[in-house]
C-alpha positions in Angstrom: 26.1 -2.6 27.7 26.8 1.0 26.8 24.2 3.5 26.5 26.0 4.4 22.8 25.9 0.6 22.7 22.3 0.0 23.0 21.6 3.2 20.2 23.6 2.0 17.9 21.9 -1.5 18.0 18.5 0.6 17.5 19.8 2.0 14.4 21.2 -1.2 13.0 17.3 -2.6 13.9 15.8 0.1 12.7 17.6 0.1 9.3 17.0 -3.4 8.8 13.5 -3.0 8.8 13.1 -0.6 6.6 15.2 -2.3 4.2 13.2 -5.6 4.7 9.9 -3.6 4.4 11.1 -2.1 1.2 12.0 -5.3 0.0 8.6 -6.8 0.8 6.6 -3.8 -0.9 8.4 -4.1 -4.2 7.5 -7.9 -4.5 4.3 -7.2 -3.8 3.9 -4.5 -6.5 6.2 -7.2 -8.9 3.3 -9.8 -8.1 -0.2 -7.7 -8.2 1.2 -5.5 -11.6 3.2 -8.5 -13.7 4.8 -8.5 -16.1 6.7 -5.0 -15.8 5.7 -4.2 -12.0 3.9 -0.9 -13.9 -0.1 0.0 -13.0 -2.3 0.0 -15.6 -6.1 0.7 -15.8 -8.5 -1.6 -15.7 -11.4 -1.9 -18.8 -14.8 0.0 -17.8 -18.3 -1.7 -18.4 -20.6 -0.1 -21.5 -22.6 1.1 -18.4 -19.5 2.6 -17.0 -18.2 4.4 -19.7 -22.0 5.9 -20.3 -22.2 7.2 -16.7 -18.9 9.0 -17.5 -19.6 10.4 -20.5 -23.1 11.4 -19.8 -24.8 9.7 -22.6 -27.1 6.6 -22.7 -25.3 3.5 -23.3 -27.4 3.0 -26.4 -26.0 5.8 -27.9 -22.4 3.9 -27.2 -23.7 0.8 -28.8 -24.7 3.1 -31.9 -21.7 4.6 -32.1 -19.8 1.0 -32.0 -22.3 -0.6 -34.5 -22.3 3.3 -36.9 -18.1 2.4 -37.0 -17.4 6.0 -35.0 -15.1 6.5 -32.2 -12.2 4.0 -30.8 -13.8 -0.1 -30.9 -14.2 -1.2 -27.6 -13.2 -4.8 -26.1 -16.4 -7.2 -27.1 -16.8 -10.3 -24.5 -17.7 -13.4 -25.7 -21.0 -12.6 -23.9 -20.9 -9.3 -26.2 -20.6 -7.5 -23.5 -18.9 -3.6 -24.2 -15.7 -3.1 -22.5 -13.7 0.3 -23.1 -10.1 1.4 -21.9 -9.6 4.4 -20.1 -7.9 5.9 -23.3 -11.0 4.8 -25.3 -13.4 7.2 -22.7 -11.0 9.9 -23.5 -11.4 9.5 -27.3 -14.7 9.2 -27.3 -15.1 12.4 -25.6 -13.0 14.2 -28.2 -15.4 12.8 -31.0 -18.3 14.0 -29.0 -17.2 17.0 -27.9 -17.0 18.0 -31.9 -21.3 17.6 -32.0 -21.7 18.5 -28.7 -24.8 21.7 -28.6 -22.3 24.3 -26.7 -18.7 24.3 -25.6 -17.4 21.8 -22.6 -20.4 19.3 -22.9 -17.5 16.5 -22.7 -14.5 18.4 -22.2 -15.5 20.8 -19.1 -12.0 21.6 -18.3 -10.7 25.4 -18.8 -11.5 27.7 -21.7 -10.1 31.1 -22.5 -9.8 33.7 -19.7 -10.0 30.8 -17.3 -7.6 30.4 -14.3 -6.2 26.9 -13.6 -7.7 25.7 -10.4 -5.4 24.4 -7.4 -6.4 22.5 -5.2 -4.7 22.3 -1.3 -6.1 19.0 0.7 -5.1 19.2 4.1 -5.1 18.8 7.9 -2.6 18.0 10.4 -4.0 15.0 11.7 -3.7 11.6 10.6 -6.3 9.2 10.1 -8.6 11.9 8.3 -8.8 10.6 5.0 -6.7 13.4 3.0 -4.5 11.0 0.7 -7.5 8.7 0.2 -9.5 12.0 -0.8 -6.7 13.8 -2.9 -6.3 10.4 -5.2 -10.1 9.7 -5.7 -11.0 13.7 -6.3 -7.8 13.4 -8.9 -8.9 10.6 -10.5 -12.4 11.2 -10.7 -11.8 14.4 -12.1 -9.3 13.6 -15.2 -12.0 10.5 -16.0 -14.7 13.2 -16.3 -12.0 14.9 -19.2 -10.3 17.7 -17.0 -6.9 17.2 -17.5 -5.2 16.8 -14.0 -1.7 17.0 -12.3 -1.4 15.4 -8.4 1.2 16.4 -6.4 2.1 14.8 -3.4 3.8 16.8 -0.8 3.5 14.7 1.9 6.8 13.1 2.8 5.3 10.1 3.3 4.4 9.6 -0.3 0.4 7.8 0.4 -0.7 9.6 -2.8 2.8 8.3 -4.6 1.9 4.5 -3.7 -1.5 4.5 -4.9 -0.1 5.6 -8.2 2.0 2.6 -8.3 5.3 5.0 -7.7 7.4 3.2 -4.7 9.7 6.3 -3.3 12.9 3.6 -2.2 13.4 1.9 -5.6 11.9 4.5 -8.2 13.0 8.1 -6.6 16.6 7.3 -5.9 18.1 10.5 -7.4 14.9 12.8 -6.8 12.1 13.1 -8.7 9.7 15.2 -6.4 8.5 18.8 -6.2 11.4 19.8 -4.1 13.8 19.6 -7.2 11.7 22.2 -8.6 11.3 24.6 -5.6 15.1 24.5 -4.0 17.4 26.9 -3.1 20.0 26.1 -5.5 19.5 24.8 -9.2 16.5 24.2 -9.2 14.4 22.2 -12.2 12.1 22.9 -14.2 8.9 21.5 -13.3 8.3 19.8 -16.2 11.2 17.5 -15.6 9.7 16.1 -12.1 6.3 15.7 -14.0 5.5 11.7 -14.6 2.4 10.6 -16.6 0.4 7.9 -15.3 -1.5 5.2 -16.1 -5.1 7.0 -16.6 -5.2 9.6 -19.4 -5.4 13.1 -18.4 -3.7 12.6 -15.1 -0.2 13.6 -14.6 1.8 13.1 -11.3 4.6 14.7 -8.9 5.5 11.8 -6.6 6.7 12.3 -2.9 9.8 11.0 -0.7 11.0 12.0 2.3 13.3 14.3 0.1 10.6 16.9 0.5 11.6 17.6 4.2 14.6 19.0 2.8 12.7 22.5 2.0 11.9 22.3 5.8 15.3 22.0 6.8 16.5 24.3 4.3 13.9 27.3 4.5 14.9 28.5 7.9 18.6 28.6 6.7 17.7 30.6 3.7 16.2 33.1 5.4 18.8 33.7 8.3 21.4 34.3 4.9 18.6 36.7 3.3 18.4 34.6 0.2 14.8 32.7 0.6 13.1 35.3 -1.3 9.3 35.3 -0.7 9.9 31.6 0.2 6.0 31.3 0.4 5.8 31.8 -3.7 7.7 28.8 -4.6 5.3 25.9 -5.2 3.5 29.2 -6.9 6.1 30.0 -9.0 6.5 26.7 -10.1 3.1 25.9 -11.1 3.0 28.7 -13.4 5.6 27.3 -16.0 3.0 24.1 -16.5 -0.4 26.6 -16.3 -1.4 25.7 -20.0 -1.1 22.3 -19.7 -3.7 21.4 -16.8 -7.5 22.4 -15.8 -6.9 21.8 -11.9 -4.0 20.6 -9.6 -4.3 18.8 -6.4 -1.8 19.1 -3.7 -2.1 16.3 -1.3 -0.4 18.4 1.5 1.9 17.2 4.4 0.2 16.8 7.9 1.8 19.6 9.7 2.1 23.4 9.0 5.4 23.8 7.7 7.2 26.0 5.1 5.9 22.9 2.4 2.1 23.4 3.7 2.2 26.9 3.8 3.9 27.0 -0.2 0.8 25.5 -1.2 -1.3 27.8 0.6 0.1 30.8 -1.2 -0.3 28.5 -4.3 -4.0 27.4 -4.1 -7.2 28.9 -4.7 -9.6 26.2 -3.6 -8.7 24.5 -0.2 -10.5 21.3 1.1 -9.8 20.6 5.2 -10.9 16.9 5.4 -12.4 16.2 8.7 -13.0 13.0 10.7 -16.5 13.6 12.8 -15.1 12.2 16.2 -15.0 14.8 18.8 -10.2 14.3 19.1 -10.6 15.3 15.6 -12.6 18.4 15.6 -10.7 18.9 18.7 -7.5 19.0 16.8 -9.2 20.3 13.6 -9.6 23.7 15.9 -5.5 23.7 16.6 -5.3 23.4 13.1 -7.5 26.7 11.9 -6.1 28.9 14.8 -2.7 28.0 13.4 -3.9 28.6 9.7 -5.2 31.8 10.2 -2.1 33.0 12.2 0.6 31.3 9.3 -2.0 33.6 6.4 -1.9 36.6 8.2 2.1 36.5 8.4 2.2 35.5 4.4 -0.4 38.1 3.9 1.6 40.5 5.8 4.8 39.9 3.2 3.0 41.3 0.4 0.8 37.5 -0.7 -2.8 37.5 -1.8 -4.5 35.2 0.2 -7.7 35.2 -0.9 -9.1 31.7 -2.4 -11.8 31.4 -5.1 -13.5 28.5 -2.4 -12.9 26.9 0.7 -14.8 24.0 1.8 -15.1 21.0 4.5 -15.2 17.1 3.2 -16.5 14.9 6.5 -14.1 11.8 5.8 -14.8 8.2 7.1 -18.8 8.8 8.0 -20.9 6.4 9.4 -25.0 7.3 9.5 -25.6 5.2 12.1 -22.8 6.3 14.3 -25.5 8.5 16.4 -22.0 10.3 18.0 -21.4 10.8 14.6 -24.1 12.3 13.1 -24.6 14.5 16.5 -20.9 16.4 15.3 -22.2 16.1 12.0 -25.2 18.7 12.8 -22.7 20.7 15.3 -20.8 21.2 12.0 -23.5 22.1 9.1 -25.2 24.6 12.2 -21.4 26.4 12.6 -19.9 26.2 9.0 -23.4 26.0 6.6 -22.3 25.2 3.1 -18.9 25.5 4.0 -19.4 21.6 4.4 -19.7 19.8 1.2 -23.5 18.4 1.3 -21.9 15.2 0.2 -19.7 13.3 2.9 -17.1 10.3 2.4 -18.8 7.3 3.5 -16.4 5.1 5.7 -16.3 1.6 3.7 -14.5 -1.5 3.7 -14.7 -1.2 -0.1 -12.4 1.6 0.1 -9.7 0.0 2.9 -9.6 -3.1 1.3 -8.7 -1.2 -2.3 -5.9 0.2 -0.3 -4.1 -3.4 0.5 -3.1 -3.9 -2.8 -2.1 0.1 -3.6 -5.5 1.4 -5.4 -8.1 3.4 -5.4 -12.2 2.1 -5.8 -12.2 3.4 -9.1 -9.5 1.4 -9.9 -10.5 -2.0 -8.6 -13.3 -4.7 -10.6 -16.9 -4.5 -8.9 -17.0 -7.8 -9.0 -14.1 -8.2 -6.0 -16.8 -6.7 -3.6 -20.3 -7.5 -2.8 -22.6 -4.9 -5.0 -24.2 -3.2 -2.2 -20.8 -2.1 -0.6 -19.2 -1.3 -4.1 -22.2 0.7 -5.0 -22.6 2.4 -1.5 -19.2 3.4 -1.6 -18.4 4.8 -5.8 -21.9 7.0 -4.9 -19.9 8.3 -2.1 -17.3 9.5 -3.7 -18.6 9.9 -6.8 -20.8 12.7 -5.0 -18.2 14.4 -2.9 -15.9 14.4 -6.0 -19.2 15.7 -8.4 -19.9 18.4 -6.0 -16.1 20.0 -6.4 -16.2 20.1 -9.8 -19.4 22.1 -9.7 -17.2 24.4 -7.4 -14.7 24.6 -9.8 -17.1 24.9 -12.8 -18.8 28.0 -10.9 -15.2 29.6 -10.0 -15.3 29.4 -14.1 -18.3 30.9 -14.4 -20.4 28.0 -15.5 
């Protein structure tokens, strides 16, 4: 057999099992979200919705029993149980008696600048994706209203979110429709609302390696512009309609990575704390601070309003661990988010069936590991929104 032979046979494998991967994903999204195949949100506890709003849940049991606000689901145990949607109206109703602006709606007020968020590293395995879709989440339940992008051709952040690239994106749909060459869209139209209120997505494909391919031609013809300005640029026809956009940013420092950079004016580096990572976490900030001082150096500001380091998958009693832990907080100080990601099987096991903790029952995990972990991330995700609340001013 051929050399050419033997290729050719690779490709014919190769294709296969994508398509039969493909296949397989869609019926499993067709059996875990009957009857349409379409995500929805699942129904929060009394005590859930409380914690979210920042109220006692008597005061939601007055409300209900007073007539005021949406009527939540009532168990035959009469047990409280209210949508996502419901949350959201009752913090409009709130927000109307509330002692001082933004007690239940803390997103942006006048003079305010909309917050981007870049979430990124170069290596894989460091929780970015699983970081991007909590923070996003967790932020648009707390009333900010959100938009995700994900600019990773691999398209994590897109799955979660109940979006499958090969049989929903087959004539575009991404943030490279917007930031192209040639005709490109307004934003708006790549712009899909999901299934939580408040948050609004820009799915991913492996379209999005186009702008790779495509930048470096553009600039040998003298037509790529500031190419750097283009997520930028992009934003800014949408800034009205969001509080704070997170970018969940390709693994690698290409012309996508470093469009977001220009964009962004917070910027979370997850890391891993296992000696590879920080290893390959110092390629990464050499290379970062040579790409900035290029972009700077064509006329970009690149100052950010914060910059900040999420420790991803921790154990506590990892000793390894927590000796890298300490290396960290003594080099970086409160550069390192005093809360870190806990590593969790709470949080894996979410991830089989395409969603995030906050979207899965309590009740499919022990309590202990459930609680351990939504304290977690509640925490990290808490502390960034007092960053962005004290880029506001607040």
């Amino acid at each position: 057999m051929s050399r050419a032979d033997t290729q050719e046979d690779l490709n014919a494998v190769i294709r296969q099992h994508s398509e039969v991967l493909a296949a397989q994903l869609h019926s499993q999204r067709e059996s875990l979200f009957p009857p349409d195949a379409s995500k929805s949100m699942r129904k929060f506890t009394s005590g859930e919705a409380a914690a979210l709003l920042s109220v006692n849940d008597s005061y939601l049991r007055k409300l209900h029993l007073d007539g005021k606000g949406p009527s939540p689901e009532v168990s035959s145990g009469n047990r409280r149980h209210y949508s996502a949607e419901d949350i959201h109206n009752l913090r409009i109703l709130l927000e109307k008696t509330a002692r001082k602006p933004g007690d239940y709606l803390p997103g942006r007020r006048a003079g305010d600048h909309l917050q981007i968020i870049g979430v990124m590293n170069f290596k894989g395995g460091s929780g970015k994706t699983t970081s991007s879709a909590h923070l996003a989440q967790r932020l648009a339940l707390k009333g900010y209203r959100v938009l995700a992008i994900d600019l990773d051709p691999q398209a994590s952040l897109t799955a979660l979110h109940g979006v499958q690239p090969e049989f929903d994106l087959l004539d575009g749909g991404t943030l490279y429709d917007a930031i192209r060459y040639e005709d490109p869209v307004p934003i708006a139209e790549v712009i899909r609302k999901t299934y939580i209120p408040n948050l609004d997505l820009i799915p991913g494909n492996l379209e999005l390696m186009e702008f790779e391919h495509e930048t470096p031609r553009a600039l040998s013809r003298g037509n790529a512009g500031l190419f750097f300005f283009r997520v930028k640029e992009a934003l800014a026809q949408v800034d009205e309609r969001y509080d704070v956009v997170v970018i969940d940013c390709p693994p690698q420092l290409g012309f996508l990575t470093m469009s977001a950079l220009s964009a962004a004016t917070g910027v979370l580096v997850t890391i891993h704390p296992e000696m590879l990572d920080v290893m390959s976490m110092s390629q990464f900030l050499r290379m970062t601070a040579d790409l900035m001082d290029v972009i700077a150096d064509s006329g970009a500001d690149m100052s950010h309003d914060w910059m900040r380091y999420l420790l991803t998958r921790y154990e506590p009693t990892d000793a390894p661990q927590n000796r890298i832990v300490a290396f960290l907080r003594t080099m970086y100080g409160d550069k390192v988010l005093n809360a870190p990601m806990l590593k969790s099987t709470a949080i894996s096991d979410a991830g089989l069936t395409k969603q995030t903790l906050y979207e899965v029952e309590r009740s499919a995990f022990t309590r202990t590991t459930y609680d351990r972990a939504i304290e977690s991330l509640n925490a990290v995700n808490d502390e960034i929104a007092q960053l962005i609340q004290k880029t506001w001013g607040r």
